[in-house]
PDB file of N, CA, C and O in Angstrom, chain B, residues numbered from 101:
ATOM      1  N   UNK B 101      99.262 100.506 109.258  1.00  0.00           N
ATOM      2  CA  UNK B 101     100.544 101.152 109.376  1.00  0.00           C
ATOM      3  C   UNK B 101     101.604 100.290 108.693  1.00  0.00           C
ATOM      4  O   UNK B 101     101.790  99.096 108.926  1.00  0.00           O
ATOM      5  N   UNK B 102     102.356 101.135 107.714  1.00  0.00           N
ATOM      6  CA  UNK B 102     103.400 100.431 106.971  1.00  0.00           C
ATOM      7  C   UNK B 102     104.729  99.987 107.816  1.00  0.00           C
ATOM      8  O   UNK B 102     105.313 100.990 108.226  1.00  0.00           O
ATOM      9  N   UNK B 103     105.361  98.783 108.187  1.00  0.00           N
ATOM     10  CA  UNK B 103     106.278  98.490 109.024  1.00  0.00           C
ATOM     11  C   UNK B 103     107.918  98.648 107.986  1.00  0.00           C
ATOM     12  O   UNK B 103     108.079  97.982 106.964  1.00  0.00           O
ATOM     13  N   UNK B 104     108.713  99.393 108.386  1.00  0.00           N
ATOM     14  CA  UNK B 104     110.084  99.682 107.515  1.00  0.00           C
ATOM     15  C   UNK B 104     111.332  98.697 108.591  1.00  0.00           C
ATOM     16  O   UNK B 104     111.205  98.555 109.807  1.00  0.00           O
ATOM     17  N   UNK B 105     112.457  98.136 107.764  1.00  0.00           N
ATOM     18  CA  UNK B 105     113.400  97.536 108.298  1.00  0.00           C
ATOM     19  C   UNK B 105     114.160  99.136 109.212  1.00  0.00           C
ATOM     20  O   UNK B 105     114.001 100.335 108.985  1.00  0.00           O
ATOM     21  N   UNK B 106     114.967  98.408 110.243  1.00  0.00           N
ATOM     22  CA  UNK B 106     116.019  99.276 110.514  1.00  0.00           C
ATOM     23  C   UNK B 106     116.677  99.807 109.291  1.00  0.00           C
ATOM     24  O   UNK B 106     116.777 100.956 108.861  1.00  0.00           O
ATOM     25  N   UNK B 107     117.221  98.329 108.720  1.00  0.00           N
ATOM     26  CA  UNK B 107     117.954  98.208 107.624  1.00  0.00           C
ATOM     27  C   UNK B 107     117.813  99.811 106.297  1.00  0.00           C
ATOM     28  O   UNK B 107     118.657 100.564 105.812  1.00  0.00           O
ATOM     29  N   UNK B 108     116.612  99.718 106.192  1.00  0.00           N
ATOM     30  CA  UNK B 108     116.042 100.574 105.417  1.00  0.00           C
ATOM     31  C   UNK B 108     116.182 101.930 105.426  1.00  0.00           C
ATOM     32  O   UNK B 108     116.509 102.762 104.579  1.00  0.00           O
ATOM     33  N   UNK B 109     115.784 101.974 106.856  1.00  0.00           N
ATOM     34  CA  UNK B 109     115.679 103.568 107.565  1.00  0.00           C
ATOM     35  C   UNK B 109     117.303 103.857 107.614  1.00  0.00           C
ATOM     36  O   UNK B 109     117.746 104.921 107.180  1.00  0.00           O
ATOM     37  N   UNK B 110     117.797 103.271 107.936  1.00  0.00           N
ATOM     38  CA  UNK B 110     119.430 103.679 108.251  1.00  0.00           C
ATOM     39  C   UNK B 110     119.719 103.808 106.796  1.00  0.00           C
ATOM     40  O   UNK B 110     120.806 104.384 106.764  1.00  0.00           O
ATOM     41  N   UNK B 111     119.385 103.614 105.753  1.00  0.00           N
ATOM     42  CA  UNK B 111     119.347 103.727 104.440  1.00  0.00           C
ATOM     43  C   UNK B 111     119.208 104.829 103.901  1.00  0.00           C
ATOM     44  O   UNK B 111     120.062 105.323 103.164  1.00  0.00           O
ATOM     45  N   UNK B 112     118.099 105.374 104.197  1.00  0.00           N
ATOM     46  CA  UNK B 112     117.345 106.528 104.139  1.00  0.00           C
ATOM     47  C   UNK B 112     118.348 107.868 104.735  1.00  0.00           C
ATOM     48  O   UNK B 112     118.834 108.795 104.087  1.00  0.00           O
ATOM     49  N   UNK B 113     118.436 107.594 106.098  1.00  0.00           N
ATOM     50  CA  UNK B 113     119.032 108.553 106.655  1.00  0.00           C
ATOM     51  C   UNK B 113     120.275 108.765 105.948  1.00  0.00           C
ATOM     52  O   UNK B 113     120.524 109.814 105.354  1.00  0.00           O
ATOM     53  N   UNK B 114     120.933 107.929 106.001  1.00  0.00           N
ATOM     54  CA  UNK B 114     122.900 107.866 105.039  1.00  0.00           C
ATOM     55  C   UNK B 114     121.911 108.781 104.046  1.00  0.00           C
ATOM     56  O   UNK B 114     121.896 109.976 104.339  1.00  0.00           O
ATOM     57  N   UNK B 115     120.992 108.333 102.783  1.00  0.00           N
ATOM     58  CA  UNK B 115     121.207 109.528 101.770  1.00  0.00           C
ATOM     59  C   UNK B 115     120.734 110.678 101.852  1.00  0.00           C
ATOM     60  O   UNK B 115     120.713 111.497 100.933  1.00  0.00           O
ATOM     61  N   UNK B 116     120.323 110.831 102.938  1.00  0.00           N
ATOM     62  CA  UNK B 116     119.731 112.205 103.602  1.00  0.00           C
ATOM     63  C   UNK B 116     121.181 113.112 103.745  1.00  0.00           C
ATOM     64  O   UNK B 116     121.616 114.201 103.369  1.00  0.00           O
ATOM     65  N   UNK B 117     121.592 112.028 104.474  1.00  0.00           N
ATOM     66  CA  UNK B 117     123.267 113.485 105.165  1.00  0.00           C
ATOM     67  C   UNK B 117     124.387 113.140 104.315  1.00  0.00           C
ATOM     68  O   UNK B 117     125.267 113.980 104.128  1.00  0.00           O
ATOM     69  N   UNK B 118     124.486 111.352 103.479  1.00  0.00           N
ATOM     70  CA  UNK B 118     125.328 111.946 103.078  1.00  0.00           C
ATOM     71  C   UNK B 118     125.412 112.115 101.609  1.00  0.00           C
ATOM     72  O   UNK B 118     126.537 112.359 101.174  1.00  0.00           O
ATOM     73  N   UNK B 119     124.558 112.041 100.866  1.00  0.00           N
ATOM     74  CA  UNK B 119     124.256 112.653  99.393  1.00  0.00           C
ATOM     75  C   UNK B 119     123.394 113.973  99.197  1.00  0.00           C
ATOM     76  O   UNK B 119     123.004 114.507  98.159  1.00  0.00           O
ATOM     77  N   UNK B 120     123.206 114.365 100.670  1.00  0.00           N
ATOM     78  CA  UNK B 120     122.708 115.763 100.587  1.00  0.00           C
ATOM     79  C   UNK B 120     121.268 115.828  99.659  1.00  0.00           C
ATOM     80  O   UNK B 120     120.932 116.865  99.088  1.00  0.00           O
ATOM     81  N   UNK B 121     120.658 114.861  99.612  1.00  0.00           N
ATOM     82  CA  UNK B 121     119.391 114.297  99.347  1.00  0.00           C
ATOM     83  C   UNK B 121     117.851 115.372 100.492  1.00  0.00           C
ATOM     84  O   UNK B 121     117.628 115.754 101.641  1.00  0.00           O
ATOM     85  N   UNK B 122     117.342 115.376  99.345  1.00  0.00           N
ATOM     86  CA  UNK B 122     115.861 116.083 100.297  1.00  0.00           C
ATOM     87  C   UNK B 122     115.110 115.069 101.043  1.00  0.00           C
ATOM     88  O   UNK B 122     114.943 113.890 100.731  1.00  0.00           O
ATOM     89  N   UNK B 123     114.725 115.636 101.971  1.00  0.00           N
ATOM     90  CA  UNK B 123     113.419 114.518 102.371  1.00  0.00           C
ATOM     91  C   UNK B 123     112.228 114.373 101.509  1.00  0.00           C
ATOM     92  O   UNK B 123     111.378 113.487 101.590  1.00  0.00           O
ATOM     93  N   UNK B 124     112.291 115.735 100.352  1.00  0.00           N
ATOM     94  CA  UNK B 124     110.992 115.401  99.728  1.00  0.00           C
ATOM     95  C   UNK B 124     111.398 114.165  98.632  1.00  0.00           C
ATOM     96  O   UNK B 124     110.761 113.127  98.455  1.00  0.00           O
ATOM     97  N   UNK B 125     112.386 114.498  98.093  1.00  0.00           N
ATOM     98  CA  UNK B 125     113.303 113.418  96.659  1.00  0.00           C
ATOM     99  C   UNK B 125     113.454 111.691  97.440  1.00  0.00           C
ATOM    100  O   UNK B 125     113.360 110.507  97.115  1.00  0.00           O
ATOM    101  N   UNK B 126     113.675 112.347  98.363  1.00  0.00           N
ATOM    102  CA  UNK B 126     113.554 110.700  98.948  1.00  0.00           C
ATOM    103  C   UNK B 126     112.110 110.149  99.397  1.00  0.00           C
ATOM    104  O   UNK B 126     111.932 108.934  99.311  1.00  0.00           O
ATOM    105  N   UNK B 127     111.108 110.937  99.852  1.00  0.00           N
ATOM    106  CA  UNK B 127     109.997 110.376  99.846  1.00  0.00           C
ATOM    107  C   UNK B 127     109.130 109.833  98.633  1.00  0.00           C
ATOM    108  O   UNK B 127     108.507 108.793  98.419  1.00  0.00           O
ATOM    109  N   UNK B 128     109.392 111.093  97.887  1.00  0.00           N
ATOM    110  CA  UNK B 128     109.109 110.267  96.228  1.00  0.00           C
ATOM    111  C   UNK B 128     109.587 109.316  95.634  1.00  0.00           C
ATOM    112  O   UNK B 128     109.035 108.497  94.899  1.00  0.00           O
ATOM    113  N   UNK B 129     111.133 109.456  96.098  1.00  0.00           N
ATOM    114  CA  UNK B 129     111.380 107.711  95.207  1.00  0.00           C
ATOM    115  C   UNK B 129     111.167 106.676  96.103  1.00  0.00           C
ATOM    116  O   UNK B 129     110.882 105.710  95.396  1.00  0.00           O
ATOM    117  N   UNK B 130     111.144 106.319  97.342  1.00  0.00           N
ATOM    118  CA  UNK B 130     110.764 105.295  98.560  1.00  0.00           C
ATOM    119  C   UNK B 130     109.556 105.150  98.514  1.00  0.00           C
ATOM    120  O   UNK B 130     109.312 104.029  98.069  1.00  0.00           O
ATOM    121  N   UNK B 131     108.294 105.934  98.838  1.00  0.00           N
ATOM    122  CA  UNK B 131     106.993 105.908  98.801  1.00  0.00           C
ATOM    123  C   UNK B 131     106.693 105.984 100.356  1.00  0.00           C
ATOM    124  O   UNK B 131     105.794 105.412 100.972  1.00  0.00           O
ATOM    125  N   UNK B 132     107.903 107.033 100.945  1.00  0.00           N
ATOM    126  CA  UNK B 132     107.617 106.861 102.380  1.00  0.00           C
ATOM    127  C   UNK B 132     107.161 108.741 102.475  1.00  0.00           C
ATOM    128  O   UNK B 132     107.462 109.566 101.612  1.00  0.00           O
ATOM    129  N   UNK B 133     106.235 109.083 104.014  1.00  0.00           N
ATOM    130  CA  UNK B 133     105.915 110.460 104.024  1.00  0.00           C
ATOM    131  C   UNK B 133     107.114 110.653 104.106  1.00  0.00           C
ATOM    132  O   UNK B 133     107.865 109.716 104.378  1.00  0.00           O
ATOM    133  N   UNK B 134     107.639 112.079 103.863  1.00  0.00           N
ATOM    134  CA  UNK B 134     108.710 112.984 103.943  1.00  0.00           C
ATOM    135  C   UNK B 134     108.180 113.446 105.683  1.00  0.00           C
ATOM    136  O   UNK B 134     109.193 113.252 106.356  1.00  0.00           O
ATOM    137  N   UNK B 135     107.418 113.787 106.317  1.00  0.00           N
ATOM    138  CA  UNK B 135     107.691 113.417 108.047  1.00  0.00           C
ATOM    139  C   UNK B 135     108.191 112.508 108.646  1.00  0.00           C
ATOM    140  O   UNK B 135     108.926 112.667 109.621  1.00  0.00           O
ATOM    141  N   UNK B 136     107.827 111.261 108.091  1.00  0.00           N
ATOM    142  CA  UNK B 136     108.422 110.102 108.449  1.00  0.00           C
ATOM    143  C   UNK B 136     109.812 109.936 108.598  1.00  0.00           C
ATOM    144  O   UNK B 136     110.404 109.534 109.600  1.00  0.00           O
ATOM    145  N   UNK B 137     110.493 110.436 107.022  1.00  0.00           N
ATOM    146  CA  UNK B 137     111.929 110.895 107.169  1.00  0.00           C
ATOM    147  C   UNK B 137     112.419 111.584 108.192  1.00  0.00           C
ATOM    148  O   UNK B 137     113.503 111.457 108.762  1.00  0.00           O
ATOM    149  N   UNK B 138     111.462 112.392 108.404  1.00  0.00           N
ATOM    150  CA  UNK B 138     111.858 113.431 109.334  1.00  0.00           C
ATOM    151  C   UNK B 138     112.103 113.033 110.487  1.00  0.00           C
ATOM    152  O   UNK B 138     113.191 113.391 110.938  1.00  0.00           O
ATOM    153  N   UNK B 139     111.398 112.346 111.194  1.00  0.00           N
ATOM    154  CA  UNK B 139     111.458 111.197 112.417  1.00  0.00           C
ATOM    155  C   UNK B 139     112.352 110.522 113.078  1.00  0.00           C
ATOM    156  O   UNK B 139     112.750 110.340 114.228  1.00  0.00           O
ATOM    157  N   UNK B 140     112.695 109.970 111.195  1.00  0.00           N
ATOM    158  CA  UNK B 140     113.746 108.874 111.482  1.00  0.00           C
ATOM    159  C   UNK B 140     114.990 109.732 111.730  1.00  0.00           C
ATOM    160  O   UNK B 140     115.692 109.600 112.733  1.00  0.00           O
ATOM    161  N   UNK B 141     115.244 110.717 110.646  1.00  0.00           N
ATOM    162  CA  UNK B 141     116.830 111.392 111.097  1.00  0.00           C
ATOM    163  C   UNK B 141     116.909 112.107 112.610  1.00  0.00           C
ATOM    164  O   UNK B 141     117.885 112.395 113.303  1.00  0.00           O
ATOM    165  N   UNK B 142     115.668 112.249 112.799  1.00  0.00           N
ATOM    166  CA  UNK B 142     115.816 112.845 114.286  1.00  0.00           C
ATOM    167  C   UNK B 142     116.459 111.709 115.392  1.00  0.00           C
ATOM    168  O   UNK B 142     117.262 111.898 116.306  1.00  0.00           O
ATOM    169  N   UNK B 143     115.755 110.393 114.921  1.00  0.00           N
ATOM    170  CA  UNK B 143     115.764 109.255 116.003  1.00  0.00           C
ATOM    171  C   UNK B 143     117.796 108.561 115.782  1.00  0.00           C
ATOM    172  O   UNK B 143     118.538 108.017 116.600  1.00  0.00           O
ATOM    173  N   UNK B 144     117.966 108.873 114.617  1.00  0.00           N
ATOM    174  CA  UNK B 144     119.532 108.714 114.040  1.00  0.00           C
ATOM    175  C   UNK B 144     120.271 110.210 114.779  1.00  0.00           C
ATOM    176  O   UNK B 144     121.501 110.171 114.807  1.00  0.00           O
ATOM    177  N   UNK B 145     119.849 111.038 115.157  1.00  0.00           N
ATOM    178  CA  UNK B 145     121.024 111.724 115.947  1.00  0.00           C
ATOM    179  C   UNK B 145     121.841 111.134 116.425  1.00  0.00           C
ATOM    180  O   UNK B 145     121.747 109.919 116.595  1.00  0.00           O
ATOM    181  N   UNK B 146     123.086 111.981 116.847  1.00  0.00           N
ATOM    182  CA  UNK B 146     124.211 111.457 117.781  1.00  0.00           C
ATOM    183  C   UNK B 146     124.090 112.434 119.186  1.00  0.00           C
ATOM    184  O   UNK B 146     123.805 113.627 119.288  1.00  0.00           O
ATOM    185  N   UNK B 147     124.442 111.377 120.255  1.00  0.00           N
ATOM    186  CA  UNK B 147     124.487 112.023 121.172  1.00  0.00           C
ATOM    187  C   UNK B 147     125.748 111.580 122.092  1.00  0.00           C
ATOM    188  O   UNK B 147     125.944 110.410 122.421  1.00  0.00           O
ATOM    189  N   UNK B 148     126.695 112.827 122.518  1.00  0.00           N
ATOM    190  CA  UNK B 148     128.214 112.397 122.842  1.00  0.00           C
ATOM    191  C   UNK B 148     127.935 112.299 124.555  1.00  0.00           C
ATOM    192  O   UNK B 148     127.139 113.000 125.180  1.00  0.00           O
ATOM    193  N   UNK B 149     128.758 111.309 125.074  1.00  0.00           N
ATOM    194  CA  UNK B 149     128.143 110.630 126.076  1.00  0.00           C
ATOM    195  C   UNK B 149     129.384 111.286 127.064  1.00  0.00           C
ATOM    196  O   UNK B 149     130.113 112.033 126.410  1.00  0.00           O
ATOM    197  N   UNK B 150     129.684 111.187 128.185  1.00  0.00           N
ATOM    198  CA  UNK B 150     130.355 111.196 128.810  1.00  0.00           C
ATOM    199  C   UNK B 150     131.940 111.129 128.934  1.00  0.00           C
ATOM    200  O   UNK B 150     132.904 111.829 129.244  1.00  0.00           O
ATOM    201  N   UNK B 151     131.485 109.368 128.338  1.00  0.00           N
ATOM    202  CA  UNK B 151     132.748 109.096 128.118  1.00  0.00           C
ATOM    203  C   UNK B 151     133.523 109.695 127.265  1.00  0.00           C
ATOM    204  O   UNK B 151     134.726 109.906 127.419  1.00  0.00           O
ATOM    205  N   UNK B 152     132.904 109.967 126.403  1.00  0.00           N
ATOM    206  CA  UNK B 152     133.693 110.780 125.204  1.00  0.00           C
ATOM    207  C   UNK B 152     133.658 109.427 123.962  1.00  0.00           C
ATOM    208  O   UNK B 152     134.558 109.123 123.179  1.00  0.00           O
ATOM    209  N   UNK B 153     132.005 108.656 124.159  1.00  0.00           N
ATOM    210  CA  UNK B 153     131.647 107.808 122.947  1.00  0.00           C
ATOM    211  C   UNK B 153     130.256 108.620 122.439  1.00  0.00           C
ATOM    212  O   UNK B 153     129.873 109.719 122.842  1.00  0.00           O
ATOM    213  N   UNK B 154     129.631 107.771 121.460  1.00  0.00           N
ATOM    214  CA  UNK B 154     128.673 108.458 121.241  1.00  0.00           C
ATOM    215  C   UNK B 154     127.633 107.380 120.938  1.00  0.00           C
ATOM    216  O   UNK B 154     127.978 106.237 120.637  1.00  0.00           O
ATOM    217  N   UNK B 155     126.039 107.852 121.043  1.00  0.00           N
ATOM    218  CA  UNK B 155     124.882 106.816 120.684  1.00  0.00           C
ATOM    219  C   UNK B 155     124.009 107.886 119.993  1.00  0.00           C
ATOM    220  O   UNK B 155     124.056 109.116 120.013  1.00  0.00           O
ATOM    221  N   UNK B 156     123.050 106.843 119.262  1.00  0.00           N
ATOM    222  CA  UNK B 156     122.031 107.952 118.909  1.00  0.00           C
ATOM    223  C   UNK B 156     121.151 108.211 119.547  1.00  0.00           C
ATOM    224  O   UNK B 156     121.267 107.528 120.565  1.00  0.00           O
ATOM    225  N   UNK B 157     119.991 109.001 119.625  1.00  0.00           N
ATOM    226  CA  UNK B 157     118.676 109.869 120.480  1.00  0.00           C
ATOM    227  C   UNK B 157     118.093 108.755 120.603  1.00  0.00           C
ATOM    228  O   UNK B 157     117.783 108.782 121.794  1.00  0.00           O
ATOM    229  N   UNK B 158     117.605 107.468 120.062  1.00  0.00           N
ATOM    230  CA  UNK B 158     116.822 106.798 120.582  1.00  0.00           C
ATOM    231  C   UNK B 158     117.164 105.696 121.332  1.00  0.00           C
ATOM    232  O   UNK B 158     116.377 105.084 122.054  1.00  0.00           O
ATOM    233  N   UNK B 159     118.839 105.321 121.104  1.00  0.00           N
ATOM    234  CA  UNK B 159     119.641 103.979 122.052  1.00  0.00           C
ATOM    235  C   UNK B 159     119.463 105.565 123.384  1.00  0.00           C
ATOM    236  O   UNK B 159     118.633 105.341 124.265  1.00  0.00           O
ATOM    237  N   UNK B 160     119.949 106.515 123.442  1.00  0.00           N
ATOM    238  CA  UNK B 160     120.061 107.170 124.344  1.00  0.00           C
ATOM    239  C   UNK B 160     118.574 107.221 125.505  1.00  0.00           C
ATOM    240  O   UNK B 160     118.504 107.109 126.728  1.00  0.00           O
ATOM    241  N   UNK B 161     118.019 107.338 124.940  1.00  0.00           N
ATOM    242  CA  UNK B 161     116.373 107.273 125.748  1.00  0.00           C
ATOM    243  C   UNK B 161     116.381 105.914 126.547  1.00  0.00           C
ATOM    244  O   UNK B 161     116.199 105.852 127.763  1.00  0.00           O
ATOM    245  N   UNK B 162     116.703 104.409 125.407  1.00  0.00           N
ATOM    246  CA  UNK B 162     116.171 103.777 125.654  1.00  0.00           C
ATOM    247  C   UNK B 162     116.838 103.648 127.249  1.00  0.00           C
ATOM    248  O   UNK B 162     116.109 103.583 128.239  1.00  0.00           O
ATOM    249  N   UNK B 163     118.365 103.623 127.326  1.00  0.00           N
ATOM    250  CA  UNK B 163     119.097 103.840 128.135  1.00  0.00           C
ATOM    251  C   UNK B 163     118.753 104.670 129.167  1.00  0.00           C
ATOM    252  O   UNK B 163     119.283 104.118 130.132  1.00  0.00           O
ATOM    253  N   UNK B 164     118.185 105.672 129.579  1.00  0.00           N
ATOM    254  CA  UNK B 164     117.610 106.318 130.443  1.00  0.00           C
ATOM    255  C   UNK B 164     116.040 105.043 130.803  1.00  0.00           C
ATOM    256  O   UNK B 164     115.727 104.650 131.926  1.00  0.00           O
ATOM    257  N   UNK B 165     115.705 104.865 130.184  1.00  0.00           N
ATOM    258  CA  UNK B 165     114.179 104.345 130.778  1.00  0.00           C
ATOM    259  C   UNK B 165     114.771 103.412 131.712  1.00  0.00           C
ATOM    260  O   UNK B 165     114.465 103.324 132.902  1.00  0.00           O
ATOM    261  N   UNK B 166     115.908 102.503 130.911  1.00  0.00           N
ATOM    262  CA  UNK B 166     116.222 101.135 131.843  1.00  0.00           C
ATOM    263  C   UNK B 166     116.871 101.380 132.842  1.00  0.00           C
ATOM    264  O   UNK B 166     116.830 100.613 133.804  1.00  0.00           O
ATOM    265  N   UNK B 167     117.721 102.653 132.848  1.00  0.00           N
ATOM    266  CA  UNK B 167     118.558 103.245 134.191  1.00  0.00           C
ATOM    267  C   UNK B 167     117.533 103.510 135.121  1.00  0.00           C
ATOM    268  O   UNK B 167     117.628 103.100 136.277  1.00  0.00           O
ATOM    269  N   UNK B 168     116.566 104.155 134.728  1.00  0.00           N
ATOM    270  CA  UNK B 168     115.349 104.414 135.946  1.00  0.00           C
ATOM    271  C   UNK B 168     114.423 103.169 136.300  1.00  0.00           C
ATOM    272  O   UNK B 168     113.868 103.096 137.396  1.00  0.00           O
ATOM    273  N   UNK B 169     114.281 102.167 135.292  1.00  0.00           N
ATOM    274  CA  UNK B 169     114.056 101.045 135.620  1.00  0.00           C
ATOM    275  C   UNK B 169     114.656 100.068 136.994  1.00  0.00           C
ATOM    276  O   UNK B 169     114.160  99.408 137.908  1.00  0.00           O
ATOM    277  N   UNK B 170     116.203 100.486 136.435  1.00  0.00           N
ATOM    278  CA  UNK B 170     116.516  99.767 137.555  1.00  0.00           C
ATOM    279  C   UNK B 170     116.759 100.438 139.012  1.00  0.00           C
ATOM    280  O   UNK B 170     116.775  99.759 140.039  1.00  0.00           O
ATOM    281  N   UNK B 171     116.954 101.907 138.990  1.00  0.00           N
ATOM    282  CA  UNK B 171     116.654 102.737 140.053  1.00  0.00           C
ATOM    283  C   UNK B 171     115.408 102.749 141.151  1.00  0.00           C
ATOM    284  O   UNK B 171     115.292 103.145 142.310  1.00  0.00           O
ATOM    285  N   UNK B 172     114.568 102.130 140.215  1.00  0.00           N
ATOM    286  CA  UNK B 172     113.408 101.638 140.864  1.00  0.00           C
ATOM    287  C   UNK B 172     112.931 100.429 141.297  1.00  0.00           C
ATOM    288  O   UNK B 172     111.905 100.290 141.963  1.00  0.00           O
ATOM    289  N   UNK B 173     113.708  99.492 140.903  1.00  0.00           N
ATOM    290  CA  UNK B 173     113.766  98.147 141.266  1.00  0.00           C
ATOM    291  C   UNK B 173     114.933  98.235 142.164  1.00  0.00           C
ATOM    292  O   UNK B 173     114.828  97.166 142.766  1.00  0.00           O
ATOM    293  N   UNK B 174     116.424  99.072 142.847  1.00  0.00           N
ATOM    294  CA  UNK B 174     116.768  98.803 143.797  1.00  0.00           C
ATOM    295  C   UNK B 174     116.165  99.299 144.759  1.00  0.00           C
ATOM    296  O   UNK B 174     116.071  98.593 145.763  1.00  0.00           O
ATOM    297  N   UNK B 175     115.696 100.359 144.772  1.00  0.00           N
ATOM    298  CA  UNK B 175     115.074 100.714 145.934  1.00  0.00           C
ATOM    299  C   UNK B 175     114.132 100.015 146.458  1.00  0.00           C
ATOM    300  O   UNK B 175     114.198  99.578 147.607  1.00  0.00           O
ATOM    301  N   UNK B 176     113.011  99.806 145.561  1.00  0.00           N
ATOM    302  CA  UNK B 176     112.325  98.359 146.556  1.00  0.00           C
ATOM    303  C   UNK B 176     113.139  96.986 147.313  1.00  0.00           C
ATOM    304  O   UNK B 176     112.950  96.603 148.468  1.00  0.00           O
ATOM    305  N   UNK B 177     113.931  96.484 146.467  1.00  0.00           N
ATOM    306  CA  UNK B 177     115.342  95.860 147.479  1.00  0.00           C
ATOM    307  C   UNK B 177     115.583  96.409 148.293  1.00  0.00           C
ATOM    308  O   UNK B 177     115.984  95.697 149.213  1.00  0.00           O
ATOM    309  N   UNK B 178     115.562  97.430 148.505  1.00  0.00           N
ATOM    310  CA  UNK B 178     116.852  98.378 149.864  1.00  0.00           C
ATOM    311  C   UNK B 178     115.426  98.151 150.657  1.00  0.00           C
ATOM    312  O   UNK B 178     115.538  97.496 151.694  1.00  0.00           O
ATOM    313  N   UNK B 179     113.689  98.737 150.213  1.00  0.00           N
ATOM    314  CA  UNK B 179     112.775  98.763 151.524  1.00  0.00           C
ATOM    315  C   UNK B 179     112.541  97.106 151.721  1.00  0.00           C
ATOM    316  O   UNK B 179     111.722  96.717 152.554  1.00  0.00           O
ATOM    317  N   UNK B 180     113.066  96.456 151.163  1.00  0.00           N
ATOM    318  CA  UNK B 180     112.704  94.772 151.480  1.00  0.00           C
ATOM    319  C   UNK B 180     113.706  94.755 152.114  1.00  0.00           C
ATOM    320  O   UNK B 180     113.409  94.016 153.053  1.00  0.00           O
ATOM    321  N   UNK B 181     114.555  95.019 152.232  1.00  0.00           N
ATOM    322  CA  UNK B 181     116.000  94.641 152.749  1.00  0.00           C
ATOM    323  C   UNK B 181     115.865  95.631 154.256  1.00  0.00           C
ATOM    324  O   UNK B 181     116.552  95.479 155.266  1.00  0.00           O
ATOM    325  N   UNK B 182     115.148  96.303 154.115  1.00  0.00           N
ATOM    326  CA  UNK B 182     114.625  97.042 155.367  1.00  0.00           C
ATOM    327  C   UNK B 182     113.334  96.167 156.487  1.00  0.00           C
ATOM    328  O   UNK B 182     113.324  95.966 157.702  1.00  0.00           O
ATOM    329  N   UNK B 183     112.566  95.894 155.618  1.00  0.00           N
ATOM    330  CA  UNK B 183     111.797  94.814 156.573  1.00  0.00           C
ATOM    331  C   UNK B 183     111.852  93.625 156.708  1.00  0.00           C
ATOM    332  O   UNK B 183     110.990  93.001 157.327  1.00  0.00           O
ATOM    333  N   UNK B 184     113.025  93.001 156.071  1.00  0.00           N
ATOM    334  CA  UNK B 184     113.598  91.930 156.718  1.00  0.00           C
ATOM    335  C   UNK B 184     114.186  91.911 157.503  1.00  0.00           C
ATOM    336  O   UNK B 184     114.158  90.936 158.253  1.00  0.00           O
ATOM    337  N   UNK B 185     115.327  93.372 157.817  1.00  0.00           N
ATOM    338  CA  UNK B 185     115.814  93.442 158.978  1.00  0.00           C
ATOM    339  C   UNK B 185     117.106  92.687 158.405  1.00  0.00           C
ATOM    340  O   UNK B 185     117.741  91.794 158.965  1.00  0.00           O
ATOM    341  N   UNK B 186     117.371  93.352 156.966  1.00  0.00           N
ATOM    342  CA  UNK B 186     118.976  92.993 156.310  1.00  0.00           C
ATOM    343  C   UNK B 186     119.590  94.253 156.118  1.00  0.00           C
ATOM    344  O   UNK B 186     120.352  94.318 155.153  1.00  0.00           O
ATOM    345  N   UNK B 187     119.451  95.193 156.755  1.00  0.00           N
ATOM    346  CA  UNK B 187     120.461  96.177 156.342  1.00  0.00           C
ATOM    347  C   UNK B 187     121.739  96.440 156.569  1.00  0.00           C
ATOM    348  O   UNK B 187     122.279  97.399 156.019  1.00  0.00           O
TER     349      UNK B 187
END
């Protein structure tokens, strides 16, 4: 499996949206699949947050895993904190 920089891919994507570039024209001159492209602009979405900021689809995920990460690491605190008899 071929390993690509961020650097690169964020490269890719800019001439995707903003030179209005194909995924096929860019796979031919990069030497990357044109799915691959496909991937990446998906993983470069924006997604508008709450606040009224924005991240892309994959900071956004990652952000959910670690929120449930830690959702799940307090609650075992709260049942330790229960049989210690710290509540």
């Amino acid at each position: 499996m071929k390993y690509y920089s961020d650097e690169f891919k964020n490269n890719i994507v800019k001439l995707y949206h903003n030179e209005n570039r194909s995924k096929k024209s860019l796979a031919n001159e990069y030497g990357v699949h044109p799915t691959t492209i496909s991937h990446w602009i998906k993983r470069a979405k924006l997604v508008e947050l709450l606040d009224g900021g924005v991240t892309s689809v994959e900071a956004f995920k990652q952000l959910q895993k670690e929120n449930q990460q830690l959702k799940e690491e307090n609650e075992i605190l709260k049942a330790a904190a229960v049989l210690l008899g710290r509540h």
